[in-house]
C-alpha positions in Angstrom: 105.4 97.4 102.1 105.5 101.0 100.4 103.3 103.8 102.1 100.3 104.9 100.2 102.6 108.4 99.0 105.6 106.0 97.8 102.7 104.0 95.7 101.4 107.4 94.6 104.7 108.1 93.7 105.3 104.9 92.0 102.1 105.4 89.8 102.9 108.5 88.5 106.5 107.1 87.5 104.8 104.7 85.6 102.4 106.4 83.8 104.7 109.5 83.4 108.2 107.9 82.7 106.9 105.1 81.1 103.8 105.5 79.4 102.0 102.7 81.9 98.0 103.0 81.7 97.4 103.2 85.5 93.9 103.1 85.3 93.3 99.6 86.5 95.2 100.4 89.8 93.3 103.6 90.5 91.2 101.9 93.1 93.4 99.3 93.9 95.0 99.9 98.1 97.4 98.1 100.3 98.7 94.8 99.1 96.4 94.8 95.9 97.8 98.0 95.2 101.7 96.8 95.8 101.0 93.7 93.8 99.7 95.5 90.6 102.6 97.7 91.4 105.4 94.9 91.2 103.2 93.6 88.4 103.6 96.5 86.0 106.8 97.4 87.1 108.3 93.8 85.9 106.6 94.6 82.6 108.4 97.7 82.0 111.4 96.0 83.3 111.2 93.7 80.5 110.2 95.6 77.8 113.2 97.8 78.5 115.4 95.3 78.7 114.4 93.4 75.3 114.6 97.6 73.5 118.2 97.1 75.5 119.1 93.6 73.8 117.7 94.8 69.9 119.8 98.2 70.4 122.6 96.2 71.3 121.8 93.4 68.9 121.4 95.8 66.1 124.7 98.1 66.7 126.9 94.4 66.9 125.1 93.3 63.4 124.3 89.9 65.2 121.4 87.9 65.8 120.5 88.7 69.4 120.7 85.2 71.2 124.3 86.5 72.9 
């Protein structure tokens, strides 16, 4: 498991780098915390990823399912 100043660090990424609203973790700690963490982070994850696919989808002129 992450120490409490990687989770810190983690939040901040989130909310900084990726616009996450960490306000529901803010009193989350320990495995909560971590679990919230993974959580979010697999959002972003796949929200990236489908931006990723449309970019890609759009520059090939296709329909995406590739």
């Amino acid at each position: 498991m992450r120490t409490g100043e990687e989770m810190a660090l983690t939040l901040a990424a989130l909310r900084d780098s990726f616009g996450v609203d960490v306000a529901p973790a803010q009193h989350l700690h320990g495995q909560e915390l971590a679990a919230w963490q993974e959580q979010a982070e697999n959002a972003v994850f796949e929200r990236e990823h489908a931006e990723l696919r449309a970019q890609r989808s759009e520059l090939n002129g296709d329909d995406g399912k590739a």
